[in-house]
DRENMAR-576076 format. One line per 10 residues: number of its first residue (from 1); for each residue x, y, z of N, C-alpha, C, O. Coordinates in nm, 4 decimals. Layout:
DRENMAR-576076
NUM> X/Y/Z/X/Y/Z/X/Y/Z/X/Y/Z  ... $
END
This chain:
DRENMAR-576076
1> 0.0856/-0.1174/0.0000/0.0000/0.0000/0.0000/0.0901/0.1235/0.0000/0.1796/0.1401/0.0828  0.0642/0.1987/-0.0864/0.1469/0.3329/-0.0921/0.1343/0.4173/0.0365/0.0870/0.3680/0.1389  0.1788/0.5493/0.0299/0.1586/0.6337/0.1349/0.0402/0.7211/0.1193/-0.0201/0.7549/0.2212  0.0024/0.7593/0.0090/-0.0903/0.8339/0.0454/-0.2181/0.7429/0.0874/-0.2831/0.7985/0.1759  -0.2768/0.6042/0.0427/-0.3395/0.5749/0.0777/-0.3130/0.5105/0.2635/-0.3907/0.4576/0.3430  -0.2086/0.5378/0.2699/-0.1551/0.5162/0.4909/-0.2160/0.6013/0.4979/-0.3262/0.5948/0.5524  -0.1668/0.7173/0.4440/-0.2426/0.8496/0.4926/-0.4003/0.8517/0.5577/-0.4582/0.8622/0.6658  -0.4270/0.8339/0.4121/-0.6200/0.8301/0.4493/-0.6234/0.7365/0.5310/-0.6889/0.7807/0.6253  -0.5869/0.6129/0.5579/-0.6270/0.5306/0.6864/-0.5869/0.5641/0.8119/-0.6416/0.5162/0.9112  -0.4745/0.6610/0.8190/-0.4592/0.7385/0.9435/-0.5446/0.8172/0.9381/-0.6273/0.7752/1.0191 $
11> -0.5860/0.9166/0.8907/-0.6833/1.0133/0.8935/-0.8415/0.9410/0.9368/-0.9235/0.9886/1.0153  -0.8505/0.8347/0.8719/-0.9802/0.8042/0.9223/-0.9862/0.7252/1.0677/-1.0832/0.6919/1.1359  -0.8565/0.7099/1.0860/-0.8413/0.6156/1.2232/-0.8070/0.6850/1.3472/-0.8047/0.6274/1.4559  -0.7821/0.8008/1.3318/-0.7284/0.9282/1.4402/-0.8947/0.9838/1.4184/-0.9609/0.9604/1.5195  -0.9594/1.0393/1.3280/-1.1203/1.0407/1.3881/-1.1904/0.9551/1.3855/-1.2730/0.9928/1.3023  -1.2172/0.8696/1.4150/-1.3316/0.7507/1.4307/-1.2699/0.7038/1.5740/-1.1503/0.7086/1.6028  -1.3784/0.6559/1.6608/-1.3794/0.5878/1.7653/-1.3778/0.4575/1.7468/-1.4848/0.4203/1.6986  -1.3069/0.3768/1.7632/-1.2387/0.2760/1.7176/-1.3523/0.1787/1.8406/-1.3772/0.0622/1.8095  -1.4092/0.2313/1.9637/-1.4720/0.0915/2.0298/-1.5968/0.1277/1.9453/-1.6760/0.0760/2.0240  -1.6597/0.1654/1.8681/-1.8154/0.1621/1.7943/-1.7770/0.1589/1.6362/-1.8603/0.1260/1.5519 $
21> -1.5955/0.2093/1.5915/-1.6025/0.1443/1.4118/-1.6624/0.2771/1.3654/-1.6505/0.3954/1.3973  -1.7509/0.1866/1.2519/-1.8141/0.3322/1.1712/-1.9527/0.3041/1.1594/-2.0227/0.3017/1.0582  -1.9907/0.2765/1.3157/-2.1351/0.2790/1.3715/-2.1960/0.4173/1.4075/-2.3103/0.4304/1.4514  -2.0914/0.5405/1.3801/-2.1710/0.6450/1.4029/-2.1803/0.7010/1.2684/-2.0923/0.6767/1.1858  -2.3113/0.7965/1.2325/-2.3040/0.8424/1.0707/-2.1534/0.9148/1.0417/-2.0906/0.8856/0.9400  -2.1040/1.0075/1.1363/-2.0518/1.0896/1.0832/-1.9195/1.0381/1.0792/-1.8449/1.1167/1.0207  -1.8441/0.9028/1.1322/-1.7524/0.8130/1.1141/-1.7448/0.7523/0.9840/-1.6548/0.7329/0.9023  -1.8558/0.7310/0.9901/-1.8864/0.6120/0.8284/-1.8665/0.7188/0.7135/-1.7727/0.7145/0.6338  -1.9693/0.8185/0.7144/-1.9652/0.9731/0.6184/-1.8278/1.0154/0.5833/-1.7887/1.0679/0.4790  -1.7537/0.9789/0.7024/-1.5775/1.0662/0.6754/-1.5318/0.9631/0.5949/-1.4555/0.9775/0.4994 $
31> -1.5886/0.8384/0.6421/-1.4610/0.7261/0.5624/-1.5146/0.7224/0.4614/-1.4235/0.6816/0.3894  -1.6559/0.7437/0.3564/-1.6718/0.6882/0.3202/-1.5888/0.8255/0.1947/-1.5219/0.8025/0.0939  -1.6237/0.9439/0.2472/-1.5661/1.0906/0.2052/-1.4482/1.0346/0.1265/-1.4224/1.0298/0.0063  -1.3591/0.9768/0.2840/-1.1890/0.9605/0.2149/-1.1532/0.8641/0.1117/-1.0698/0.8633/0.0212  -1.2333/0.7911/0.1492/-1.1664/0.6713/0.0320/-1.2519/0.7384/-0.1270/-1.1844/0.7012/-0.2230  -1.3512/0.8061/-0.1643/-1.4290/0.8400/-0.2610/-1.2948/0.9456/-0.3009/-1.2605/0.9381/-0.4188  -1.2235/1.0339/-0.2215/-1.1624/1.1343/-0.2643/-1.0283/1.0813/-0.3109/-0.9767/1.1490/-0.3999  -0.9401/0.9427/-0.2578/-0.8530/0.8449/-0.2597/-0.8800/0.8149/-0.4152/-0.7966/0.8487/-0.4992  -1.0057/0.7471/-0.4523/-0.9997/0.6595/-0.5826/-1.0224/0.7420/-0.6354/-1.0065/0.7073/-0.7525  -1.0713/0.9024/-0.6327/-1.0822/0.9844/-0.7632/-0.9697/1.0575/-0.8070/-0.9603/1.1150/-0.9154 $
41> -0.8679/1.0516/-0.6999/-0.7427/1.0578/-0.7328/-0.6332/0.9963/-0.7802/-0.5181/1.0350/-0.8009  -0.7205/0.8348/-0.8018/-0.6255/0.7570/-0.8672/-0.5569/0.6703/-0.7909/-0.4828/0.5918/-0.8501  -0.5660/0.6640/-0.6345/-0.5518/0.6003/-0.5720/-0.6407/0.4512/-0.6038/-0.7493/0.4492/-0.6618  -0.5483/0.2962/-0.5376/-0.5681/0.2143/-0.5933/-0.6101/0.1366/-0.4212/-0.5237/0.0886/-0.3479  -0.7347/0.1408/-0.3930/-0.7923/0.0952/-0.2682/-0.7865/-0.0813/-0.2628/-0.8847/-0.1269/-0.3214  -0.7402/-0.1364/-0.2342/-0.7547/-0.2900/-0.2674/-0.7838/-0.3371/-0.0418/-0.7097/-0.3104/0.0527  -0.8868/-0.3921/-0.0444/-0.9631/-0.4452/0.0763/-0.8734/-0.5404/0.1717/-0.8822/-0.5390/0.2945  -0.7893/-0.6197/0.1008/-0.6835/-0.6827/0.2234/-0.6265/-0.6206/0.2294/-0.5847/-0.6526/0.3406  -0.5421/-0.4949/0.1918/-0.4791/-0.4246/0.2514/-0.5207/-0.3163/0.3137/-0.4348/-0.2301/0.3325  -0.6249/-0.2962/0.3503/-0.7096/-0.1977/0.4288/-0.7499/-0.2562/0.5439/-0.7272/-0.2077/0.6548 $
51> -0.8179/-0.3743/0.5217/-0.8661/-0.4788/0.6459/-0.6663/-0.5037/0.7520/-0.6659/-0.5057/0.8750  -0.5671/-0.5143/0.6921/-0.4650/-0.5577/0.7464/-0.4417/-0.4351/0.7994/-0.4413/-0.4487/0.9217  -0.4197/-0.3095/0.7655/-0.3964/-0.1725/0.7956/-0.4864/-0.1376/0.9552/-0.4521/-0.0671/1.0501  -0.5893/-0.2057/0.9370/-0.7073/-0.1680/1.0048/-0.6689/-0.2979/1.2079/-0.6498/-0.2838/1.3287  -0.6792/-0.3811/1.1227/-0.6282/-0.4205/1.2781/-0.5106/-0.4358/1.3122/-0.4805/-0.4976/1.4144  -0.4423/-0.3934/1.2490/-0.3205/-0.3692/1.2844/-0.3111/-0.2081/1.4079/-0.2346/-0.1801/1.5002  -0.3863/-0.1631/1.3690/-0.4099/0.0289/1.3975/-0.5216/0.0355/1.4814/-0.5990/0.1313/1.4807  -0.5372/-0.0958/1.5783/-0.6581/-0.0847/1.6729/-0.7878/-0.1333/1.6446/-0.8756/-0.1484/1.7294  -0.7971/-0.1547/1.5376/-0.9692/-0.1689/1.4841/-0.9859/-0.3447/1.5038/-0.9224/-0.4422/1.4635  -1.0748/-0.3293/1.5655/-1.1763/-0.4580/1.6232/-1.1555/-0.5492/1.4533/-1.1510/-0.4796/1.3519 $
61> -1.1454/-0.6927/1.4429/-1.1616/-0.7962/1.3280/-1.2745/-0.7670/1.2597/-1.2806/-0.7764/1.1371  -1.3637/-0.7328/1.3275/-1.5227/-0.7228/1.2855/-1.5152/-0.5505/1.1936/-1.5378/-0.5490/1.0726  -1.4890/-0.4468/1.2526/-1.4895/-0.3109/1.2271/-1.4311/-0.2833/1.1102/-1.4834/-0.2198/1.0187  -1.2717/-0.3521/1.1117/-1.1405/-0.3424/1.0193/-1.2174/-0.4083/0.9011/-1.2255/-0.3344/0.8029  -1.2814/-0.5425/0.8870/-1.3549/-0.5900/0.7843/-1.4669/-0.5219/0.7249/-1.4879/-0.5639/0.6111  -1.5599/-0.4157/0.7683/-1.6301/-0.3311/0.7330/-1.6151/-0.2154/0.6741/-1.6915/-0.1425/0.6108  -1.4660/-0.2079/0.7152/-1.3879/-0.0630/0.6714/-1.3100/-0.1316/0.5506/-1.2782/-0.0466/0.4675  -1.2754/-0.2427/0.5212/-1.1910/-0.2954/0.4075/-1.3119/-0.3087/0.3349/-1.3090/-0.2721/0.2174  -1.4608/-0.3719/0.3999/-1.5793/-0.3384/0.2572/-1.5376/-0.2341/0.1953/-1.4555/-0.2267/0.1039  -1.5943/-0.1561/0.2456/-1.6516/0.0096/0.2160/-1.5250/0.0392/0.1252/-1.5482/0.0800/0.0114 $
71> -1.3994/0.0233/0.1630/-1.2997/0.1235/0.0664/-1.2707/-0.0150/-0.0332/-1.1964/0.0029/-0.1297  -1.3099/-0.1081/-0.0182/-1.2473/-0.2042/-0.1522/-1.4255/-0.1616/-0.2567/-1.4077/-0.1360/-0.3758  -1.5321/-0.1590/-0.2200/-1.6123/-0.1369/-0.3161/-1.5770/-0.0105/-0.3578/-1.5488/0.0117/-0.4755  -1.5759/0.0759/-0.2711/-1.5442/0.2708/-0.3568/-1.4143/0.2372/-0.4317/-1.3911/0.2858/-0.5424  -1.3557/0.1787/-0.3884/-1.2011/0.1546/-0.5012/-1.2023/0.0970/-0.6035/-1.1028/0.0925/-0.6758  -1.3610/0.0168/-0.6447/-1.3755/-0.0937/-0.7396/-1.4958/0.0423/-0.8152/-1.5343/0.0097/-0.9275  -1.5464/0.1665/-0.7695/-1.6118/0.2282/-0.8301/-1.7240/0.2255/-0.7318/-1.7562/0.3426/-0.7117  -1.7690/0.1761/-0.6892/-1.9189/0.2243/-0.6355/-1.9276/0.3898/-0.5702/-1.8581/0.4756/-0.5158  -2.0496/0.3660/-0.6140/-2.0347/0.5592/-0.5658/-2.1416/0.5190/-0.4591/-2.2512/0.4668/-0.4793  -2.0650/0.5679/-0.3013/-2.1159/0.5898/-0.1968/-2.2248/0.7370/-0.1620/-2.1837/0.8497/-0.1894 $
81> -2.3098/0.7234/-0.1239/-2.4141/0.8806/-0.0298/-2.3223/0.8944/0.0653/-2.2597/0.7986/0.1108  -2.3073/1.0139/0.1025/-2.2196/1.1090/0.1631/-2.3296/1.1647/0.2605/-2.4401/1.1267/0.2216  -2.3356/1.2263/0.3513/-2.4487/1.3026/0.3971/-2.3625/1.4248/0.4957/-2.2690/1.3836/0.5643  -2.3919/1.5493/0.4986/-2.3338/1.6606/0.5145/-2.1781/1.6456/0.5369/-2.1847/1.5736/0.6366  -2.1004/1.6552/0.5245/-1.9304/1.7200/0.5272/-1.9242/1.8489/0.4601/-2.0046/1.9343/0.4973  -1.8386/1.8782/0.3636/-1.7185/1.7992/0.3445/-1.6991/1.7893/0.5144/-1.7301/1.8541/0.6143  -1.6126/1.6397/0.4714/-1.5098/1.6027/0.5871/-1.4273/1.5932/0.6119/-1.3853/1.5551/0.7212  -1.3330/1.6444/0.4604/-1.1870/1.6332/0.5246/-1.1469/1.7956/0.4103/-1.2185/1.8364/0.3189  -1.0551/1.8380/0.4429/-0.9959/1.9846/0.3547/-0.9719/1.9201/0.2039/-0.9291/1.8103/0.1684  -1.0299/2.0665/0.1116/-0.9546/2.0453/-0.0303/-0.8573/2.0369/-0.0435/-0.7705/2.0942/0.0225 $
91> -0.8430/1.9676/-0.1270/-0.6945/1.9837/-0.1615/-0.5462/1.8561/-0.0678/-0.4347/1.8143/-0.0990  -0.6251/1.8443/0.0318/-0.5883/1.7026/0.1074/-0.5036/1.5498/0.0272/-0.4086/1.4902/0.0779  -0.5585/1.5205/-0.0821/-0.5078/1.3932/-0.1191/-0.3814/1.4488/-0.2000/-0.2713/1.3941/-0.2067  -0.4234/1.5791/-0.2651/-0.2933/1.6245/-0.3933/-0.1967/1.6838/-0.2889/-0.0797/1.7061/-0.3201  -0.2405/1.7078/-0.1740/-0.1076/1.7563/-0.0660/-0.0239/1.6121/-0.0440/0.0913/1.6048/-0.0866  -0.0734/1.5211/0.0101/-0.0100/1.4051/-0.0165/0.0666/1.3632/-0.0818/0.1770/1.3217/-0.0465  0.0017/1.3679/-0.2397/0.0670/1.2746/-0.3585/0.1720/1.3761/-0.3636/0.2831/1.3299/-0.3897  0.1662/1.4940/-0.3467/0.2786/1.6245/-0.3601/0.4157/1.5540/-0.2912/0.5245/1.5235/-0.3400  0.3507/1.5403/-0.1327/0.4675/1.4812/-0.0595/0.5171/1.3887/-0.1025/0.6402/1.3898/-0.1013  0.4758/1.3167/-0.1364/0.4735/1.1320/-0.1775/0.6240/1.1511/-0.2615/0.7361/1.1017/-0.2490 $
101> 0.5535/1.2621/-0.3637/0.6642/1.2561/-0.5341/0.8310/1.3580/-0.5064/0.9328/1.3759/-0.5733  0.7817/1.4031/-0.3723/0.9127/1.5018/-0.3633/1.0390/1.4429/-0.2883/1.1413/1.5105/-0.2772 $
END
């Protein structure tokens, strides 16, 4: 897994409450935000390596597998409902890939 996609899994793992997952809307809404903003950038989301990222970084077997759904379907294209954000700053993923290439 590259860095910018560490990135977004830190970002979604430093806000989400890791004992409820992305049982609250506005947990699920952010992740579902980051990974949608990840694959439209060309980022390449693949689900075992998100699920491995995920309990590795605290997340419950059960949670980490829900969170490797969600970003292996948005990475395969599905377009997720969003419901109020934005949730994370513009310009966020190309700050990344910026770092990434320098």
């Amino acid at each position: 897994m590259n860095s910018v996609v560490t990135k977004g899994l830190e970002a979604i793992t430093s806000r989400t409450n890791l004992s409820t997952g992305l049982s609250h809307p506005n947990d699920m809404n952010a992740a579902k935000e980051m990974f949608l903003l990840l694959h439209q950038a060309g980022e390449i989301l693949l689900s075992e390596e998100i699920e491995s990222y995920a309990v590795s970084n605290g997340w419950s077997a059960k949670d980490a597998n829900e969170l490797a759904q969600l970003g292996g379907q948005i990475g395969m294209g599905k377009k997720p409902r969003i419901k109020d954000g934005p949730w994370w700053k513009d310009g966020l993923i190309e700050q990344w890939q910026n770092e990434e290439n320098d």
